[in-house]
SETOR-346210 format. One record per residue (C-alpha): residue number from 1; x, y, z. Coordinates in nm, 4 decimals. Example, Ala and Ser with C-alpha at 12.3 -4.5 7.8 and 13.67 -1.06 7.14 Angstrom:
[site 1, [1.2300, -0.4500, 0.7800]]
[site 2, [1.3670, -0.1060, 0.7140]]
//
This chain:
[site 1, [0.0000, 0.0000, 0.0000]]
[site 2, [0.1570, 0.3576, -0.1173]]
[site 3, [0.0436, 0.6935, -0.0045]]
[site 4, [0.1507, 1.0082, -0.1323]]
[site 5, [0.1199, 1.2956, 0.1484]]
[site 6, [0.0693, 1.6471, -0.0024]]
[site 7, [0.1379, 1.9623, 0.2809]]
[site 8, [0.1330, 2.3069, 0.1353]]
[site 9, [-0.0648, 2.4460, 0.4087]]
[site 10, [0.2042, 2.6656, 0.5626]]
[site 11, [0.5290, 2.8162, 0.4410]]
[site 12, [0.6746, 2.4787, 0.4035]]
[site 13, [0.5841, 2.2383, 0.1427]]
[site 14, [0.6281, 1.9212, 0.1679]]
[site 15, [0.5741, 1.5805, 0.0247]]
[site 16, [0.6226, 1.1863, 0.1241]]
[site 17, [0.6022, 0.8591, -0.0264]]
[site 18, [0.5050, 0.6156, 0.2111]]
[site 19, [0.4611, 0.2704, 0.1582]]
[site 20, [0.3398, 0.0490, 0.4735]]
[site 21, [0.3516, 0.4204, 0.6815]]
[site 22, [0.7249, 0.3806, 0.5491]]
[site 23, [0.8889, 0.6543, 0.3998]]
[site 24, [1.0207, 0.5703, 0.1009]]
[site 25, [1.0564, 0.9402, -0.0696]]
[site 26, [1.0615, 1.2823, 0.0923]]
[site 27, [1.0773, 1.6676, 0.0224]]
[site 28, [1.0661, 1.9000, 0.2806]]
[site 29, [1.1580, 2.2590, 0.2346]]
[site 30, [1.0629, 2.6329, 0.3385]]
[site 31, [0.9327, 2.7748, -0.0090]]
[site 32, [0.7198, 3.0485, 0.1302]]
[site 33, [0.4693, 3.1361, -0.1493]]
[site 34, [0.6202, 2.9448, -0.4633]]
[site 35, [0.4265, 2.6133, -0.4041]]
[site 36, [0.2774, 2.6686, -0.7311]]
[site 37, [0.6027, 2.6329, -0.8599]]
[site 38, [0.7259, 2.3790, -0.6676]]
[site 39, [0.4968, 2.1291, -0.5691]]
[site 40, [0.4741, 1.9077, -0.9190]]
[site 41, [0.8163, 1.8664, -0.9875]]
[site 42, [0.8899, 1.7535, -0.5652]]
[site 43, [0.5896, 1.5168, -0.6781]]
[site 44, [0.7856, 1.3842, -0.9828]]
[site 45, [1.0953, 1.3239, -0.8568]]
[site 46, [0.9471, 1.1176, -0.5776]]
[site 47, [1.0421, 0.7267, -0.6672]]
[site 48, [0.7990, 0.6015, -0.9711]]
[site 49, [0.6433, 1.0335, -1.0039]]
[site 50, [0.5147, 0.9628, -0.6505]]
[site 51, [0.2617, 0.7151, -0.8003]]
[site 52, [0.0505, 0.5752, -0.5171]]
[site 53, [-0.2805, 0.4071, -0.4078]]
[site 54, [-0.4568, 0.6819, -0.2267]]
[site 55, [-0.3414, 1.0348, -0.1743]]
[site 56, [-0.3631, 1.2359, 0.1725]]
[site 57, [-0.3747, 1.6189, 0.1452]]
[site 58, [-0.3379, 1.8321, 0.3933]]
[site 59, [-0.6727, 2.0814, 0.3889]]
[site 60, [-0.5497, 2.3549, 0.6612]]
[site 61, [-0.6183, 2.5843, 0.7844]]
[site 62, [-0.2918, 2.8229, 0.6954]]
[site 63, [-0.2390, 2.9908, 0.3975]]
[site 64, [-0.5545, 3.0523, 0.2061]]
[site 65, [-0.3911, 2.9821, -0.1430]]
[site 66, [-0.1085, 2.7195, -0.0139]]
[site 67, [-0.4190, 2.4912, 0.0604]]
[site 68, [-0.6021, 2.5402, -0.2218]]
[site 69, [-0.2808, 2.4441, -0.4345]]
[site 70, [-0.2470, 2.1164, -0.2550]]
[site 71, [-0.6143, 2.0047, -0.2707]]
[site 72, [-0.6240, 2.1078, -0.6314]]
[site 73, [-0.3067, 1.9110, -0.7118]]
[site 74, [-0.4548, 1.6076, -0.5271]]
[site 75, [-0.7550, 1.5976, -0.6819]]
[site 76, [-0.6271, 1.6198, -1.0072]]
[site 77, [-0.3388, 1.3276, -0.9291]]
[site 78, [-0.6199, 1.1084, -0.7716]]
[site 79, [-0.8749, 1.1622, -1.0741]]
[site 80, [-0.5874, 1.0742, -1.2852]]
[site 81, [-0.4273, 0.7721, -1.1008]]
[site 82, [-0.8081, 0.6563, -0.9997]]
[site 83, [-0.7261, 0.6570, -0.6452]]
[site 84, [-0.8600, 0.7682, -0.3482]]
[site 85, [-0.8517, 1.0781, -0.1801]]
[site 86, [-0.8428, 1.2239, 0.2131]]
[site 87, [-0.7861, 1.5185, 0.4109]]
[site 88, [-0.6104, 1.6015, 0.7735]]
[site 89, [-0.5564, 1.8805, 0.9152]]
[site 90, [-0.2590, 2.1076, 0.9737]]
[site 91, [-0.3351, 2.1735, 1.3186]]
[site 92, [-0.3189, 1.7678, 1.4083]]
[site 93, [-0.0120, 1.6801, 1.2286]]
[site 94, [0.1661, 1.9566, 1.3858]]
[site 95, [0.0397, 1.8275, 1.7675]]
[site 96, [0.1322, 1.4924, 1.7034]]
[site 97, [0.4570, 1.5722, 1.6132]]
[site 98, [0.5447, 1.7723, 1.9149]]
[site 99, [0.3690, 1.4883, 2.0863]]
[site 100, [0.6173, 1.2518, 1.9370]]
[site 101, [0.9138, 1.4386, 2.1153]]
[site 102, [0.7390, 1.3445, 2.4357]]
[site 103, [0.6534, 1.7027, 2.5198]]
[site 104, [0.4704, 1.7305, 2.8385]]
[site 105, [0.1073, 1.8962, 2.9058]]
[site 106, [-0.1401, 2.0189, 2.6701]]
[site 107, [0.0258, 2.0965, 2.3329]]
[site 108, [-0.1551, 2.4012, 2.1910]]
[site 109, [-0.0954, 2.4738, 1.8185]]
[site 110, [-0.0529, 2.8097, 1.6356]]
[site 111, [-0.0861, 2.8515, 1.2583]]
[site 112, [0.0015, 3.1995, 1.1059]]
[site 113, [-0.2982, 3.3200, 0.9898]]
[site 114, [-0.4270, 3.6867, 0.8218]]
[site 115, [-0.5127, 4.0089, 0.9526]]
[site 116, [-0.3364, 4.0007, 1.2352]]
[site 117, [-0.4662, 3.6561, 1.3630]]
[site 118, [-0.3544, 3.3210, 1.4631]]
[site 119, [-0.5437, 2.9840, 1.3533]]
[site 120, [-0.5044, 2.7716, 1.7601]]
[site 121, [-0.6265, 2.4345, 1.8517]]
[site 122, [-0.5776, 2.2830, 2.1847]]
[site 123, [-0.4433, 1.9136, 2.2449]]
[site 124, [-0.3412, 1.6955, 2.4754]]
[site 125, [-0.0219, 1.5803, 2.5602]]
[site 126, [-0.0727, 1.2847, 2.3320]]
[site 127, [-0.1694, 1.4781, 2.0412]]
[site 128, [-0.5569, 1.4291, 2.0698]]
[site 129, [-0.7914, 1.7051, 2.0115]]
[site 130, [-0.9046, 1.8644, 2.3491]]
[site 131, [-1.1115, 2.1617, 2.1557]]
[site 132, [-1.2655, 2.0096, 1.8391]]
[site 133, [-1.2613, 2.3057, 1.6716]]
[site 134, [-0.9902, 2.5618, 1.5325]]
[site 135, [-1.0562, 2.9099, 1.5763]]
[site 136, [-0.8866, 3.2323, 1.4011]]
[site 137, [-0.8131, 3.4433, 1.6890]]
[site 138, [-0.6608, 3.8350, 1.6643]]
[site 139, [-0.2752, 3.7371, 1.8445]]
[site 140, [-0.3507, 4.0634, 2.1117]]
[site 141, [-0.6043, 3.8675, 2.2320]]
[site 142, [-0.4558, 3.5625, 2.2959]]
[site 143, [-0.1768, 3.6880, 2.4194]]
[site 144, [-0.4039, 3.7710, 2.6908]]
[site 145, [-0.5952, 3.4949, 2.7158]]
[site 146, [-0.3633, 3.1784, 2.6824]]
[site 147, [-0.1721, 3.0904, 3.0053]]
[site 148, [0.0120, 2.8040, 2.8671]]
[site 149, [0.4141, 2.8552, 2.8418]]
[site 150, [0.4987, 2.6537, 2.5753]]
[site 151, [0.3067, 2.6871, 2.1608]]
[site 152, [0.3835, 2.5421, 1.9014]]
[site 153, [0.3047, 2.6074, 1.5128]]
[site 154, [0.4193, 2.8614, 1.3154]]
[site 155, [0.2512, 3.1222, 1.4653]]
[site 156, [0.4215, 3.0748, 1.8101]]
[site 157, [0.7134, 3.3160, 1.7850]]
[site 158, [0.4669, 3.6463, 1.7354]]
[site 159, [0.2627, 3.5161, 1.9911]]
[site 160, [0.5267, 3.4506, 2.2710]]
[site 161, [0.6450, 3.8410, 2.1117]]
[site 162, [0.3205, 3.9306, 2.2182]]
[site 163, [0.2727, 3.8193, 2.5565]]
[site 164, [0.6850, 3.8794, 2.6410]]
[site 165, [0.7389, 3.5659, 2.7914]]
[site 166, [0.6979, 3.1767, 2.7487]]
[site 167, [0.8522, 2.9129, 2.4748]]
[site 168, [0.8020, 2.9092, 2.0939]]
[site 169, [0.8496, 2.5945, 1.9116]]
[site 170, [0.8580, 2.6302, 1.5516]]
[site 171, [0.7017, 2.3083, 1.3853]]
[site 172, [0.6054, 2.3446, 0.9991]]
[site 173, [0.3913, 2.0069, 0.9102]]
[site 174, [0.6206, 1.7537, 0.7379]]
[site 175, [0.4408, 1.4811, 0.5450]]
[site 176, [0.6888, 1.2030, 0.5964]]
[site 177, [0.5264, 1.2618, 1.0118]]
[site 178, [0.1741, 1.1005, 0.8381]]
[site 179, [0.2030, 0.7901, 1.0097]]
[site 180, [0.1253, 0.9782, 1.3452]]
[site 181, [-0.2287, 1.0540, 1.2547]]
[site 182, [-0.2805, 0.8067, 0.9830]]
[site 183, [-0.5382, 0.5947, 1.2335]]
[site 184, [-0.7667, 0.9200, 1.3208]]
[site 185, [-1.0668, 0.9983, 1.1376]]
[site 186, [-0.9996, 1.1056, 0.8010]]
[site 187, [-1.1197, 1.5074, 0.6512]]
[site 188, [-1.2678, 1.5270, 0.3025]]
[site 189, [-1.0544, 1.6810, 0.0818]]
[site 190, [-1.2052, 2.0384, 0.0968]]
[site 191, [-1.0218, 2.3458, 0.2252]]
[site 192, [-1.0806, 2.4074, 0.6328]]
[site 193, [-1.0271, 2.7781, 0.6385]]
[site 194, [-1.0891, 2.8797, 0.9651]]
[site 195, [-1.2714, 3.1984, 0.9889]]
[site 196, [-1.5046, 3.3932, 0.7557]]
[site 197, [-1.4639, 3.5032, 0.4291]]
[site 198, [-1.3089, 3.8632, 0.4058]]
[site 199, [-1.5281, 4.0038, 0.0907]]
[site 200, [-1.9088, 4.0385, 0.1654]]
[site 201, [-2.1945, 4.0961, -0.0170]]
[site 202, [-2.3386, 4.4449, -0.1367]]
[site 203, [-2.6575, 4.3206, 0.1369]]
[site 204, [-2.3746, 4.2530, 0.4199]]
[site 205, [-2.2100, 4.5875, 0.3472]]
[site 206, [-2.5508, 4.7387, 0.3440]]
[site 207, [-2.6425, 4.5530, 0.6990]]
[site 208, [-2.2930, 4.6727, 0.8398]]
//
């Protein structure tokens, strides 16, 4: 059984090969905004074009258009190839992999977000949802309202800045970690964004 892992959900992108939850071809690497560029050619020079039996994409939230790049290019691939196709999200990969370094207490997960705002989940020290849900949240105000020392994400830098004290731990999702959520519920493969859309309608500019 081979699974191709597609992450473009942050400023990373990355890709894995797995076959048996064994990683058998890998790209990880900060890109910022080129994963346009970037992401079918790391696909192709995965072993056999990163051919596979079912395809897991990573749906977000993060970066609006970094997710919609990865669940575009995995739909395509698995209408191609035949296959099938899953989500996860960013927030869960990142929480089991701090989980895996046998962090202690609840892990709580920040993903840089827009205006201002951080995407945060809450886990627990395993890596298992505490909150189900994942909530954009302006970083002022969490800053005030979080009293854990230690985030992770990539939004836990500017929000440790913010509060002016604590731990960051920078953890971009890597898709070759897969194996660490593979047995949790699967996500269709349809973009979790996180908060509203900015643009209204002529009525909701009207009502506002």
């Amino acid at each position: 059984m081979r699974l191709l892992v597609i992450d473009t959900a942050t400023q990373a992108l990355s890709v894995a090969l797995l076959e048996n939850d064994a990683v058998i071809g890998h790209f990880h690497e900060i890109v910022g905004r080129g994963h346009a560029e970037a992401l079918l050619p790391a696909i192709a020079a995965l072993p056999d074009g990163g051919r596979a039996d079912a395809i897991a994409v990573d749906v977000g939230p993060g970066s609006f258009t970094g997710v919609r790049i990865g669940i575009a290019a995995a739909r395509a691939l698995a209408l191609a190839w035949n296959i099938p196709l899953h989500g996860f999200s960013a927030p869960s990969l990142i929480a089991a992999m701090a989980a895996h370094d046998h962090r202690d207490g609840p892990i709580i997960v920040t993903i840089t977000g827009g205006h201002g705002e951080l995407f945060w989940q809450s886990f627990d020290a395993s890596g298992t949802v505490a909150d189900g849900t994942v909530t954009s949240t302006p970083i002022e105000t969490l800053a005030q309202t979080l009293d854990t020392e230690i985030f992770y994400g990539t939004g836990a830098e500017a929000l440790v800045t913010a509060r002016g004290h604590g731990r960051a731990v920078n953890i971009y999702p890597d898709a070759a970690a897969y194996p660490l959520i593979a047995t949790m519920a699967s996500l269709p493969p349809s973009p979790i964004y996180g908060r509203g859309a900015d643009a209204k309608t002529m009525e909701e500019r009207a009502a506002s």
